[in-house]
Every structure is written in C-alpha cells, then in structure tokens.
PDB file of N, H, CA, C and O in Angstrom:
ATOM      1  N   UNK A   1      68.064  81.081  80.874  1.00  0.00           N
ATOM      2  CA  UNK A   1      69.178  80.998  81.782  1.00  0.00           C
ATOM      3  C   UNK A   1      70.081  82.200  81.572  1.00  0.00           C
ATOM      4  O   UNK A   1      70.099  82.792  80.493  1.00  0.00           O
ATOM      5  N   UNK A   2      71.035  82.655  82.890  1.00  0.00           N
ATOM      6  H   UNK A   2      71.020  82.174  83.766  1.00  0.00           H
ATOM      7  CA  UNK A   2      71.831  83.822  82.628  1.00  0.00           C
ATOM      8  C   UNK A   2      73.191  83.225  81.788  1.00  0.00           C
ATOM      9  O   UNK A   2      73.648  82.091  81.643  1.00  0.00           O
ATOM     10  N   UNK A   3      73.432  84.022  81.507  1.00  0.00           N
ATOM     11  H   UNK A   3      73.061  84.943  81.625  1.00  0.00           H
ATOM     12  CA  UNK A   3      74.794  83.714  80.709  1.00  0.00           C
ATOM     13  C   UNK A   3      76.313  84.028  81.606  1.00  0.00           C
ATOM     14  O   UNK A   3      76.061  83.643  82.748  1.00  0.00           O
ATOM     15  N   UNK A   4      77.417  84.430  81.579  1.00  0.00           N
ATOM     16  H   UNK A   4      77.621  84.742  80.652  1.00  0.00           H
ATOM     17  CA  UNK A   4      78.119  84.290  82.787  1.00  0.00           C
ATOM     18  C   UNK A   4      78.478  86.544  82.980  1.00  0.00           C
ATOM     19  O   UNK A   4      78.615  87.220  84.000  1.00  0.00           O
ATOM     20  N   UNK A   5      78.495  86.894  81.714  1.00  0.00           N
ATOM     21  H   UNK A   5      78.385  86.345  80.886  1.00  0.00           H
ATOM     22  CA  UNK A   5      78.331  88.176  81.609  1.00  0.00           C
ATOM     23  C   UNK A   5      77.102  88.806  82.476  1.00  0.00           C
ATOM     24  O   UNK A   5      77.394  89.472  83.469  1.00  0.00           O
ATOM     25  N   UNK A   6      75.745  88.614  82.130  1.00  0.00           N
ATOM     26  H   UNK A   6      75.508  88.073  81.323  1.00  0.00           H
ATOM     27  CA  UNK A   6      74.911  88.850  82.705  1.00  0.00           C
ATOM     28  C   UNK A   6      74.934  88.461  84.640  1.00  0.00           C
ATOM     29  O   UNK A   6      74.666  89.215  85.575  1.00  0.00           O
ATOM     30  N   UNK A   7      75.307  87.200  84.647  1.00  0.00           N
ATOM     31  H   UNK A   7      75.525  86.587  83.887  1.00  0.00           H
ATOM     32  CA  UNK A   7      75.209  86.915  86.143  1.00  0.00           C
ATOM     33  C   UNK A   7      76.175  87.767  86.778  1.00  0.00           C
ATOM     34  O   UNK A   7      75.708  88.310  87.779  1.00  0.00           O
ATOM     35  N   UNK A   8      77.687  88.141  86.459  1.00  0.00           N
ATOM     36  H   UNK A   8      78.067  87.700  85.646  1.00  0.00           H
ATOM     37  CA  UNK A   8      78.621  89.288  86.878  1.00  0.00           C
ATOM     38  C   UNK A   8      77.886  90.426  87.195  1.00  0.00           C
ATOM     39  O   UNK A   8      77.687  90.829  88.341  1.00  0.00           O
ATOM     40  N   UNK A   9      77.343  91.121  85.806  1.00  0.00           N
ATOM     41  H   UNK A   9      77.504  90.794  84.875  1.00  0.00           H
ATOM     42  CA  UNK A   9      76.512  92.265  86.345  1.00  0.00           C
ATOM     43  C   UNK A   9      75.583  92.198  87.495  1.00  0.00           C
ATOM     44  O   UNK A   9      75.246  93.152  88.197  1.00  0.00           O
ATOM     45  N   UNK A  10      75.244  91.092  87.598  1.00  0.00           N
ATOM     46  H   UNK A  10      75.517  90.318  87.028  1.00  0.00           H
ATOM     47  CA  UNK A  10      73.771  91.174  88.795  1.00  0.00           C
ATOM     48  C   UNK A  10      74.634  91.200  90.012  1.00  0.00           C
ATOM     49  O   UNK A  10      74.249  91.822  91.002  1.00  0.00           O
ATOM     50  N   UNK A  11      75.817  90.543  90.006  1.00  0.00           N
ATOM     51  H   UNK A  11      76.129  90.037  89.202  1.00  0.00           H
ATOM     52  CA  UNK A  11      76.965  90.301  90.982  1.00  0.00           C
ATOM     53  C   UNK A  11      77.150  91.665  91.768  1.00  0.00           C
ATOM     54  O   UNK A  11      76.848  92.106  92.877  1.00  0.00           O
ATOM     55  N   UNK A  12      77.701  92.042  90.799  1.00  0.00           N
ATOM     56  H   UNK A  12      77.946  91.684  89.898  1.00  0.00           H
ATOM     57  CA  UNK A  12      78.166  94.186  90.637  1.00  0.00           C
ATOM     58  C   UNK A  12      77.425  94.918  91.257  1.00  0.00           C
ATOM     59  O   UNK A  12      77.700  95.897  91.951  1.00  0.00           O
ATOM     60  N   UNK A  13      76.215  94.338  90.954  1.00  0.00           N
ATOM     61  H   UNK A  13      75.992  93.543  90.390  1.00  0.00           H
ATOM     62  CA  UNK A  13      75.159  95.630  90.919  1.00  0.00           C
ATOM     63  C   UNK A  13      74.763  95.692  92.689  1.00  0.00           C
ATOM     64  O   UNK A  13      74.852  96.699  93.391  1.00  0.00           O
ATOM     65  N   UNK A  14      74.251  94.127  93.197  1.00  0.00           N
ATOM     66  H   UNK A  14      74.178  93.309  92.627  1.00  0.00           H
ATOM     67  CA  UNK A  14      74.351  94.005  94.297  1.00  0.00           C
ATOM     68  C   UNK A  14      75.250  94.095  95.590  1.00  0.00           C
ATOM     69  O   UNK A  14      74.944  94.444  96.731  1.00  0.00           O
ATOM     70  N   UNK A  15      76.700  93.586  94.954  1.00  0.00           N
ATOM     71  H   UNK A  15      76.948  93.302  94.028  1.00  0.00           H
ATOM     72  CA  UNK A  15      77.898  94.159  95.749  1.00  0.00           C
ATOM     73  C   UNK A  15      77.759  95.803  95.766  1.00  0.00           C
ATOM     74  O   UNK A  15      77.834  96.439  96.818  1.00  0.00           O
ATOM     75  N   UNK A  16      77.544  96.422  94.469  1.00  0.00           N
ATOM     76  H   UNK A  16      77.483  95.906  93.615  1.00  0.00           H
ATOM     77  CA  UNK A  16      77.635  98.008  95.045  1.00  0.00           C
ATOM     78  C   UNK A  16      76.533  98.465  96.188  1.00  0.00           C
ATOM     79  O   UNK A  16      76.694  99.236  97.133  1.00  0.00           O
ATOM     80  N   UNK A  17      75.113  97.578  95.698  1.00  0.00           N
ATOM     81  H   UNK A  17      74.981  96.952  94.930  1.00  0.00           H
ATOM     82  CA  UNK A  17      73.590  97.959  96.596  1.00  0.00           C
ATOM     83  C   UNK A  17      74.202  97.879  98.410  1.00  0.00           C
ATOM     84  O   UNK A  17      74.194  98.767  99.263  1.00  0.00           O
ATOM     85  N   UNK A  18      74.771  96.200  98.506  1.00  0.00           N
ATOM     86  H   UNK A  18      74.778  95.478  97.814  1.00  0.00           H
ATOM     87  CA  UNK A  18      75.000  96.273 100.061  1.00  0.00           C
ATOM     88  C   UNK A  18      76.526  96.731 100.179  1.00  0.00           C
ATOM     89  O   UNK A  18      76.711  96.574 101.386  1.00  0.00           O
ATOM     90  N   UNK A  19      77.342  97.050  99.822  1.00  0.00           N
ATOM     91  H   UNK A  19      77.191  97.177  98.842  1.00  0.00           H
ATOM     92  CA  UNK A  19      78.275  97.948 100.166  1.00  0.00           C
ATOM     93  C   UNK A  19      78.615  98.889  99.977  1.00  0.00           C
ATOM     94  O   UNK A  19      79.752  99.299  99.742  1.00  0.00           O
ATOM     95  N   UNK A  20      77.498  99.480 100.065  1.00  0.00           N
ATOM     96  H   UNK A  20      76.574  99.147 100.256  1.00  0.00           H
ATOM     97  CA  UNK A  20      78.106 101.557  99.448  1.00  0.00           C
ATOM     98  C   UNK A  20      78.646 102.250 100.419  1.00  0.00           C
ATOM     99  O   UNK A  20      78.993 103.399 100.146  1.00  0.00           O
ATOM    100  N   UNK A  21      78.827 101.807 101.605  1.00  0.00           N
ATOM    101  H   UNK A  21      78.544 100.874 101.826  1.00  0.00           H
ATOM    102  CA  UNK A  21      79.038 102.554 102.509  1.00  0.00           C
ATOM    103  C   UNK A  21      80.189 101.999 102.650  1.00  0.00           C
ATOM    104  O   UNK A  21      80.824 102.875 103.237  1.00  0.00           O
ATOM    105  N   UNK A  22      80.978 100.998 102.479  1.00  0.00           N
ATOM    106  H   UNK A  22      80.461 100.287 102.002  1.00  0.00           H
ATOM    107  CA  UNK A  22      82.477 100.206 102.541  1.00  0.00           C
ATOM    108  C   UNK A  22      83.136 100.179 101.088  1.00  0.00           C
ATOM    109  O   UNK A  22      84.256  99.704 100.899  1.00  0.00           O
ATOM    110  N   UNK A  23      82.423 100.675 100.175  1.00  0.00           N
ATOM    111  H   UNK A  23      81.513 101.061 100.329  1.00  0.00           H
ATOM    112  CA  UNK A  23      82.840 100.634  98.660  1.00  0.00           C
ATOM    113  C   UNK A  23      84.327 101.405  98.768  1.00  0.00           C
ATOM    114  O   UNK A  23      85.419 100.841  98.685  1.00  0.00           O
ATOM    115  N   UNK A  24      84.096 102.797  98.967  1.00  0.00           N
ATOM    116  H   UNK A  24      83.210 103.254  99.034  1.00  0.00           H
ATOM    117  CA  UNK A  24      85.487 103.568  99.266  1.00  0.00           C
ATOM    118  C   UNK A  24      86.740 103.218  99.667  1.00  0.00           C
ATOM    119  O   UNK A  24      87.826 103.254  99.088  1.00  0.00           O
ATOM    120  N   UNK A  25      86.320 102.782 101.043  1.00  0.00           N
ATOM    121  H   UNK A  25      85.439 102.753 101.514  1.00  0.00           H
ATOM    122  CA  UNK A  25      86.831 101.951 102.037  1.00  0.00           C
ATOM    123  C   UNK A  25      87.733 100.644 101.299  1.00  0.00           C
ATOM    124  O   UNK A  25      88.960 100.657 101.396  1.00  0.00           O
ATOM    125  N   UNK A  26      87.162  99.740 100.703  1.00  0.00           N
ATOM    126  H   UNK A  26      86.165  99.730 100.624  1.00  0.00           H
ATOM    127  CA  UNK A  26      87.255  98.749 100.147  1.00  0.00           C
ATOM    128  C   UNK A  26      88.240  99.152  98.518  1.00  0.00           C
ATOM    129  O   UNK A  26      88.888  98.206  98.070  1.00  0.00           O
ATOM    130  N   UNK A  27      88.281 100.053  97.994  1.00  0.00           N
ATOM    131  H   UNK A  27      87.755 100.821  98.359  1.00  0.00           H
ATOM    132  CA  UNK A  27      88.702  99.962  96.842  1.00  0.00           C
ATOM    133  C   UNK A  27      90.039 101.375  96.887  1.00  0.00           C
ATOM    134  O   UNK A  27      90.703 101.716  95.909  1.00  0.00           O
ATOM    135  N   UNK A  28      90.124 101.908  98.115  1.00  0.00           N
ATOM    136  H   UNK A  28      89.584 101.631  98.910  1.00  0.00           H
ATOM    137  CA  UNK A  28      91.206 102.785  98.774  1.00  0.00           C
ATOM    138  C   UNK A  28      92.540 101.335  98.949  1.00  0.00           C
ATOM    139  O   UNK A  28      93.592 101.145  98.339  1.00  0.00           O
ATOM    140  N   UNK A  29      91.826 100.523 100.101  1.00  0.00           N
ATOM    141  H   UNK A  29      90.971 100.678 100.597  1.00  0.00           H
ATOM    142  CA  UNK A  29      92.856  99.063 100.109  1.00  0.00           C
ATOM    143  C   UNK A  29      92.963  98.474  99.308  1.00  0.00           C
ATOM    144  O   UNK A  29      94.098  97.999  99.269  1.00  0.00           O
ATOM    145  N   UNK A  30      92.049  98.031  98.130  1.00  0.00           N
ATOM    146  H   UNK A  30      91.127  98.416  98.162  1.00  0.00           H
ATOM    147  CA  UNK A  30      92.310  97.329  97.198  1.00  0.00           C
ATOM    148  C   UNK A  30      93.911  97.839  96.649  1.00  0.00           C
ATOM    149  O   UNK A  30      94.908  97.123  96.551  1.00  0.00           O
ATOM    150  N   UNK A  31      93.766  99.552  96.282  1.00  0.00           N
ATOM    151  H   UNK A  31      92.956 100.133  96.361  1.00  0.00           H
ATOM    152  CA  UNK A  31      94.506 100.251  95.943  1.00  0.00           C
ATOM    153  C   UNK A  31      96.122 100.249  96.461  1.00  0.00           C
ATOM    154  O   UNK A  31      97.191 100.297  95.852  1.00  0.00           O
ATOM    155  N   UNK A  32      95.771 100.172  97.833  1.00  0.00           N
ATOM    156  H   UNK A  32      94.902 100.133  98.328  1.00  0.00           H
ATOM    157  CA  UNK A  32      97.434 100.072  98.811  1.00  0.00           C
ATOM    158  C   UNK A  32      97.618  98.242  98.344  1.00  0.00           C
ATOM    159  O   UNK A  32      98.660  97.752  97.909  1.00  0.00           O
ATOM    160  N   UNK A  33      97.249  98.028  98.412  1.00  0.00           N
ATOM    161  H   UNK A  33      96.403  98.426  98.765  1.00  0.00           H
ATOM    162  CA  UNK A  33      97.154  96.361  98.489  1.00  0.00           C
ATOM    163  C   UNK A  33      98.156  96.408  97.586  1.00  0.00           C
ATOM    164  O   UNK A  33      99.307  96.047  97.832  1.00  0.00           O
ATOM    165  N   UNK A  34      97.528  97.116  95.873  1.00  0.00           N
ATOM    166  H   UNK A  34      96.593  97.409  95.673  1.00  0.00           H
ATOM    167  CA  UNK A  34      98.157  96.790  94.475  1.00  0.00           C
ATOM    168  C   UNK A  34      99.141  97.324  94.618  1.00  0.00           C
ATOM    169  O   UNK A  34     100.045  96.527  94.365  1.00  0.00           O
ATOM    170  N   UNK A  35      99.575  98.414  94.937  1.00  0.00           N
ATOM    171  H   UNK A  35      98.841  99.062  95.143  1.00  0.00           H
ATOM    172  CA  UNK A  35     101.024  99.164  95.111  1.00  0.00           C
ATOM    173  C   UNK A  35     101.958  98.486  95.947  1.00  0.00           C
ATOM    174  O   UNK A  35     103.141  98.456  95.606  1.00  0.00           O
ATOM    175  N   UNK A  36     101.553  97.904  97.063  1.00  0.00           N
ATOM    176  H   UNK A  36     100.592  97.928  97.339  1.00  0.00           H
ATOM    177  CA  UNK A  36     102.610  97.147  97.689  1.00  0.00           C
ATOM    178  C   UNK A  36     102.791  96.275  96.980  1.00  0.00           C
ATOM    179  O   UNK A  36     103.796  96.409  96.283  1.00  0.00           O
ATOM    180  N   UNK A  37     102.054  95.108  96.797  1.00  0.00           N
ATOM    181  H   UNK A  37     101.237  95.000  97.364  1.00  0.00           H
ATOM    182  CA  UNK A  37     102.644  94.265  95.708  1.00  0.00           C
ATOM    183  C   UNK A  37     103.456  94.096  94.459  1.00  0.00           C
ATOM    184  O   UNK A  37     104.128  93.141  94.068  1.00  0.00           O
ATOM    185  N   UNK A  38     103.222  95.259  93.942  1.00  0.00           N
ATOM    186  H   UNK A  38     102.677  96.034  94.260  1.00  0.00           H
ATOM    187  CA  UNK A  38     103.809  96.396  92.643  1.00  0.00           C
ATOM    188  C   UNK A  38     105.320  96.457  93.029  1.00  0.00           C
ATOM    189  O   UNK A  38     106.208  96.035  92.289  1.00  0.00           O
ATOM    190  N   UNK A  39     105.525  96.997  94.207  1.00  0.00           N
ATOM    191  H   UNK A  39     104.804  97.339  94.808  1.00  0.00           H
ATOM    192  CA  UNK A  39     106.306  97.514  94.466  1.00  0.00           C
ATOM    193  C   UNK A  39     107.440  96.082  94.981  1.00  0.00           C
ATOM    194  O   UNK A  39     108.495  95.836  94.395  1.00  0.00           O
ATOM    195  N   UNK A  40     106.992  95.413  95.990  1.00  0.00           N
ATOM    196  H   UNK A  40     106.136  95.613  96.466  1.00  0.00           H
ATOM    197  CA  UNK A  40     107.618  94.129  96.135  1.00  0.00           C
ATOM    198  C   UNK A  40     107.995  93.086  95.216  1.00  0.00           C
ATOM    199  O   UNK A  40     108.842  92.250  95.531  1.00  0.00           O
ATOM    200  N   UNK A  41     107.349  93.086  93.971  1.00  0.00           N
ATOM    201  H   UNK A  41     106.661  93.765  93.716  1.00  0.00           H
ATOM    202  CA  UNK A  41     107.785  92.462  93.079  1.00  0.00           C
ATOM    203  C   UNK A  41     108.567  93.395  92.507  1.00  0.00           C
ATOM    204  O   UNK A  41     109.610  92.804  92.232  1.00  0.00           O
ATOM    205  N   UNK A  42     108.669  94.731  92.110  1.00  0.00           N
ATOM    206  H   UNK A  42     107.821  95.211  92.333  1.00  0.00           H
ATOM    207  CA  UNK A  42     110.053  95.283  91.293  1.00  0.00           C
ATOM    208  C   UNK A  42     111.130  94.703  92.668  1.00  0.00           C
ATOM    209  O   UNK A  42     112.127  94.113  92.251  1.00  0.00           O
ATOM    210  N   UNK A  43     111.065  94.769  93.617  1.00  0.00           N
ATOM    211  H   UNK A  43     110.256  95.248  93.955  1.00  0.00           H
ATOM    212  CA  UNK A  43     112.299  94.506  94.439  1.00  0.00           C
ATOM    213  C   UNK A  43     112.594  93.474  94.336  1.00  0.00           C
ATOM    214  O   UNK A  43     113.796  93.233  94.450  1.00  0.00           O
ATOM    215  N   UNK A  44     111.924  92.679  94.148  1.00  0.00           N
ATOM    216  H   UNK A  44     110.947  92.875  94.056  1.00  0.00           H
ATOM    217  CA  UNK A  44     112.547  91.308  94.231  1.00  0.00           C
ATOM    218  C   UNK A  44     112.886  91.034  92.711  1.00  0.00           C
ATOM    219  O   UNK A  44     113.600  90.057  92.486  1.00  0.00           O
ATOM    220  N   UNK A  45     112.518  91.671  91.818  1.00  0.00           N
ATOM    221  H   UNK A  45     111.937  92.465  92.000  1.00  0.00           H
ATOM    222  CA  UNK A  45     113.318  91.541  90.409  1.00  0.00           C
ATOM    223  C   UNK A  45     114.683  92.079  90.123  1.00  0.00           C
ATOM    224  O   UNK A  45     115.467  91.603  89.302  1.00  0.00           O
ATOM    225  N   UNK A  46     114.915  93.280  91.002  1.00  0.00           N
ATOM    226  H   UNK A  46     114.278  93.666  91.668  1.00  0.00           H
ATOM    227  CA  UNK A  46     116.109  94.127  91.273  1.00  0.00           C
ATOM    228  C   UNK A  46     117.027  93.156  91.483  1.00  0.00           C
ATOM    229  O   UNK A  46     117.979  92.772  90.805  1.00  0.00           O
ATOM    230  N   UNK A  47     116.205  92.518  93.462  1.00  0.00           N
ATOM    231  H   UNK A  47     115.431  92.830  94.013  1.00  0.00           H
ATOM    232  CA  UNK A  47     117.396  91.861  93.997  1.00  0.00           C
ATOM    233  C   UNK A  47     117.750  90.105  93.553  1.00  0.00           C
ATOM    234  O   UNK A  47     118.418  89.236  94.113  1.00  0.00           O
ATOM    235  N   UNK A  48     116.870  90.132  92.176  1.00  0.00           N
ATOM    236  H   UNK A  48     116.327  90.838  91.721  1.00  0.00           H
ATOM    237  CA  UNK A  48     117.803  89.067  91.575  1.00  0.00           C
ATOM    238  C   UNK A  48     118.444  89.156  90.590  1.00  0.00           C
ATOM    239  O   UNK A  48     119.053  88.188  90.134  1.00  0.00           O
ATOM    240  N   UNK A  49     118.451  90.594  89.921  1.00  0.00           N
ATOM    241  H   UNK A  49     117.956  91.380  90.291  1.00  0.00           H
ATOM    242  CA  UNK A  49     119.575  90.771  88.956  1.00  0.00           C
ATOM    243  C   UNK A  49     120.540  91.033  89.647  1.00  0.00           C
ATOM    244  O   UNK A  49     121.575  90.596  89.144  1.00  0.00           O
ATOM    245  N   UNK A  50     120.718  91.687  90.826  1.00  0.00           N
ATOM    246  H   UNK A  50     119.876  92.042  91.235  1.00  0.00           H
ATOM    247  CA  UNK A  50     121.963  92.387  91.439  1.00  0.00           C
ATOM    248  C   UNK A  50     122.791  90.866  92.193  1.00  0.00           C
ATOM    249  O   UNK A  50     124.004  90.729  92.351  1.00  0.00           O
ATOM    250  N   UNK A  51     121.675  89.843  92.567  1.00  0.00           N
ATOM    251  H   UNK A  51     120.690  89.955  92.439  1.00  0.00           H
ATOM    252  CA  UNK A  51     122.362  88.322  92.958  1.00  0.00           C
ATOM    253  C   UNK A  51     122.800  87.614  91.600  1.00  0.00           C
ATOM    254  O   UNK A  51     123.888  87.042  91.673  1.00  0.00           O
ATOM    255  N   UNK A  52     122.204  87.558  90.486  1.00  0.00           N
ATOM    256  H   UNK A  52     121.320  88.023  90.427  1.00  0.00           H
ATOM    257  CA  UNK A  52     122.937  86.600  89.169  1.00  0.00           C
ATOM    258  C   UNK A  52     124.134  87.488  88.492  1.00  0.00           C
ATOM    259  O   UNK A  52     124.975  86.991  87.744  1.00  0.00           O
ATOM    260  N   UNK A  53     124.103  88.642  88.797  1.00  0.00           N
ATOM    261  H   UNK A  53     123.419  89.046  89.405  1.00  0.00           H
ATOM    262  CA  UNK A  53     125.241  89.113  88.360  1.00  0.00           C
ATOM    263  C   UNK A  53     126.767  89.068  89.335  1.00  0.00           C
ATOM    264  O   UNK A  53     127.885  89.293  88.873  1.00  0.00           O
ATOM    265  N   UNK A  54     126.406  88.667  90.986  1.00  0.00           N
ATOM    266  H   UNK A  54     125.497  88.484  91.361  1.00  0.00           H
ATOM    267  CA  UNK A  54     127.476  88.669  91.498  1.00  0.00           C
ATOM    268  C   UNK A  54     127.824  87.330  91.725  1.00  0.00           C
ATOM    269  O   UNK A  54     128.868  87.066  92.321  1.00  0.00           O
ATOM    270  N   UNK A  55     127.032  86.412  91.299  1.00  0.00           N
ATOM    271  H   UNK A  55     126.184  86.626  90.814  1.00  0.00           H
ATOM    272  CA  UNK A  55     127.306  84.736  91.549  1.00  0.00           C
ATOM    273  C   UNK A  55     127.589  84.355  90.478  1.00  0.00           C
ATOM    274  O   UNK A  55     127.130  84.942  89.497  1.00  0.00           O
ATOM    275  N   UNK A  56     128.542  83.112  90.320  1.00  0.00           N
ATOM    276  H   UNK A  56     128.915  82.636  91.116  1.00  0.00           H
ATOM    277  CA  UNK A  56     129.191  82.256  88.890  1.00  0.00           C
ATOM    278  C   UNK A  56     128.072  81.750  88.554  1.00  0.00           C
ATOM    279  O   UNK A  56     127.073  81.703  89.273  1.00  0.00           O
ATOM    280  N   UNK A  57     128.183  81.299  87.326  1.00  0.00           N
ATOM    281  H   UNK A  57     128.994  81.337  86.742  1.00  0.00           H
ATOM    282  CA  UNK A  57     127.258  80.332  86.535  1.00  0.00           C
ATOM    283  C   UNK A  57     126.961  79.122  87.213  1.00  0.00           C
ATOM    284  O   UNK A  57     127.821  78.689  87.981  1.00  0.00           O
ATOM    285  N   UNK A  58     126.030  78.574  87.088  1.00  0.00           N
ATOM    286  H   UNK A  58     125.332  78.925  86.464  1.00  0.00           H
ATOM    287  CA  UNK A  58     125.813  77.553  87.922  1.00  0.00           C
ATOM    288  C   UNK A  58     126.326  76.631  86.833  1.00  0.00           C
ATOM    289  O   UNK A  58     126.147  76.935  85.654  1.00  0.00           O
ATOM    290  N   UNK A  59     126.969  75.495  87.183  1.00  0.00           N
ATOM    291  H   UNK A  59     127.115  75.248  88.141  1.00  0.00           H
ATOM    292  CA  UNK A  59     127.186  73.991  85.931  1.00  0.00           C
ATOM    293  C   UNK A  59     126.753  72.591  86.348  1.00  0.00           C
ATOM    294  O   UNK A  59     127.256  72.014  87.312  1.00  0.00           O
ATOM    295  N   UNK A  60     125.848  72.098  85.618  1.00  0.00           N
ATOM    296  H   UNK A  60     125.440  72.567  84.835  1.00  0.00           H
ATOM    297  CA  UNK A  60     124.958  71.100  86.290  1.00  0.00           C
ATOM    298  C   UNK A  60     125.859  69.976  85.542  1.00  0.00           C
ATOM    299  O   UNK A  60     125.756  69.927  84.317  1.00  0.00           O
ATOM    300  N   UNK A  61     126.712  69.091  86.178  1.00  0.00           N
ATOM    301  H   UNK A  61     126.795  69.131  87.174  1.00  0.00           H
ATOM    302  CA  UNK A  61     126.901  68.051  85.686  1.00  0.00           C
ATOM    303  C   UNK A  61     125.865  66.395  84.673  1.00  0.00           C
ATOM    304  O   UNK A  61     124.963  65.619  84.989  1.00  0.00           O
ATOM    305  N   UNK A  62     126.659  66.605  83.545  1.00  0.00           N
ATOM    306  H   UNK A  62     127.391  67.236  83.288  1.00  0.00           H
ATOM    307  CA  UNK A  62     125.730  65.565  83.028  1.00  0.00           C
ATOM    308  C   UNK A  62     126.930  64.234  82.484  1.00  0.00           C
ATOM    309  O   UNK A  62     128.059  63.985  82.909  1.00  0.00           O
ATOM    310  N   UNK A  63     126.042  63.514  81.295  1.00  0.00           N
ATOM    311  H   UNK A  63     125.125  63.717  80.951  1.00  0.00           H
ATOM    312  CA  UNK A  63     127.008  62.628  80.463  1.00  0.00           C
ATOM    313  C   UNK A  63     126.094  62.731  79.230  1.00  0.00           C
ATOM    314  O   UNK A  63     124.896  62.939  79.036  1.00  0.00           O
ATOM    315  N   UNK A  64     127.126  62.506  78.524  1.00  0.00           N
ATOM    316  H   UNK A  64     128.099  62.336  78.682  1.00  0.00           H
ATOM    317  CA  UNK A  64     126.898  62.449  77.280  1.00  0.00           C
ATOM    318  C   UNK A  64     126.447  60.847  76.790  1.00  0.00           C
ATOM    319  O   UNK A  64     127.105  59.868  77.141  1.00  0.00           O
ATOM    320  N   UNK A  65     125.068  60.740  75.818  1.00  0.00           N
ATOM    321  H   UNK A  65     124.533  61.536  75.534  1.00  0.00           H
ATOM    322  CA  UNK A  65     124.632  59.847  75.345  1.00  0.00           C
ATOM    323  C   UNK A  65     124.678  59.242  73.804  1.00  0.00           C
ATOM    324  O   UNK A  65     124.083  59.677  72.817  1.00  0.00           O
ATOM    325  N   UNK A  66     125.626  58.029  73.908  1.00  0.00           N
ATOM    326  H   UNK A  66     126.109  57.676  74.709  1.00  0.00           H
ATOM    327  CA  UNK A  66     125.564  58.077  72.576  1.00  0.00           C
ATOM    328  C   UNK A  66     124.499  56.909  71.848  1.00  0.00           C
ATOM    329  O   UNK A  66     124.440  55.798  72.375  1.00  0.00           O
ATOM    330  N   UNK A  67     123.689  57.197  70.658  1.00  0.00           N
ATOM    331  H   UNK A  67     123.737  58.099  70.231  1.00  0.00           H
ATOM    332  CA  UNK A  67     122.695  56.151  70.504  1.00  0.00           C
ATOM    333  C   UNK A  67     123.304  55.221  69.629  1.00  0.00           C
ATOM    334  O   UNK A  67     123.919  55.734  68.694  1.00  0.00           O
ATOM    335  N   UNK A  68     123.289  53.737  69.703  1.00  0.00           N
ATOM    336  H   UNK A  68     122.790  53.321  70.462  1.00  0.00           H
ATOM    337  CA  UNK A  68     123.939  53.003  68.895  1.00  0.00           C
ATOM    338  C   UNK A  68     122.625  52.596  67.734  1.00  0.00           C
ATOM    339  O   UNK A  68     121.449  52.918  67.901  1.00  0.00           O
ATOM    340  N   UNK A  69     123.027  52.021  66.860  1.00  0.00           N
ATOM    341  H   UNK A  69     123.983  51.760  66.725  1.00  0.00           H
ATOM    342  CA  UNK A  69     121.954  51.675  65.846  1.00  0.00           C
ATOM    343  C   UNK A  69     121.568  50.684  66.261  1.00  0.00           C
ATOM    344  O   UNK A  69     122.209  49.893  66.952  1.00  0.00           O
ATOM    345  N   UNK A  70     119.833  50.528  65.691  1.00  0.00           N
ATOM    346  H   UNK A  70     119.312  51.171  65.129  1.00  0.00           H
ATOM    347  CA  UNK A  70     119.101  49.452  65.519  1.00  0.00           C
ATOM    348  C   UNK A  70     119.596  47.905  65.077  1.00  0.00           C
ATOM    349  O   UNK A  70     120.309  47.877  64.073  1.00  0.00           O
ATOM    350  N   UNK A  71     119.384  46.999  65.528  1.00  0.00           N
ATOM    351  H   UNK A  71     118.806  47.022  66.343  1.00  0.00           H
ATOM    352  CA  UNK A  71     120.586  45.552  64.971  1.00  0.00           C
ATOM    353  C   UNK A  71     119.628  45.436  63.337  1.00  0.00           C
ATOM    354  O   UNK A  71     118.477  45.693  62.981  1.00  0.00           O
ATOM    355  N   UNK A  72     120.531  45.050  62.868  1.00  0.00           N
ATOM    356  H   UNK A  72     121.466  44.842  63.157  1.00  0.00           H
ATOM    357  CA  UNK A  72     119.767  44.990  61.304  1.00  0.00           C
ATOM    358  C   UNK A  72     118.940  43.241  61.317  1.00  0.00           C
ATOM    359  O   UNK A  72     119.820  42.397  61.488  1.00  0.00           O
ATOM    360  N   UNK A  73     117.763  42.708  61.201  1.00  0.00           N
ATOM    361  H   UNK A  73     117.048  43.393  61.062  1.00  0.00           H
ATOM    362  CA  UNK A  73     117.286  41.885  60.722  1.00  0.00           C
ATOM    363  C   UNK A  73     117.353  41.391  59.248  1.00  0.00           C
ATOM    364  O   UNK A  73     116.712  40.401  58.898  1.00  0.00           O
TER     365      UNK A  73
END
C-alpha cells in the first residue's frame, strides 16, 4: 500500500503531466491570490489597532460570588 507521502508525489507528478501548459498560469494567481490576502489582512490588523485605541474599554458587567461552606455532618 502507498503511504500518504508517496501518494502526494504521484499527485504532483500527474498534476504537473496534465497541466503544464496552465502550471504558469496557475501558480502566477496562486501568487496574486497570496499577496492580496497578505495584504488585506495587514489592513485589517492596522484598522483594528487604530479602532481599540480610539474606543473606551469595554466593561462587561458581572457579580461577585461568594462560596459559603460545606454544612458540617
């Protein structure tokens, strides 16, 4: 039986056999793909430091619990 390493390679080998002619093609977009995303996530990390720094603390109302003791037997 293949192992999961081996079955990848056979994977590889055949994705390159029937797509050599879209390989370029395919790994040019892969490429824009990663940079936009790259890039949209630094922005949206920006635009939430630049939002927690201009908004108050948030304060979540609670109560305080107090545990009473076990009744003694």
């Amino acid at each position: 039986m293949f192992g999961l390493s081996e079955l990848a390679i056979i994977l590889i080998v055949i994705a390159v056999v029937v797509g050599v002619k879209k390989l370029p093609e395919l790994t040019r977009s892969a490429g824009k793909s990663a940079r936009i995303l790259k890039a949209e996530a630094r922005a949206a990390k920006e635009q939430d430091g630049a939002d927690a720094a201009q908004r108050p603390p948030r304060v979540i109302p609670g109560e305080t619990v107090t545990r009473k003791p076990p009744p003694a037997q």
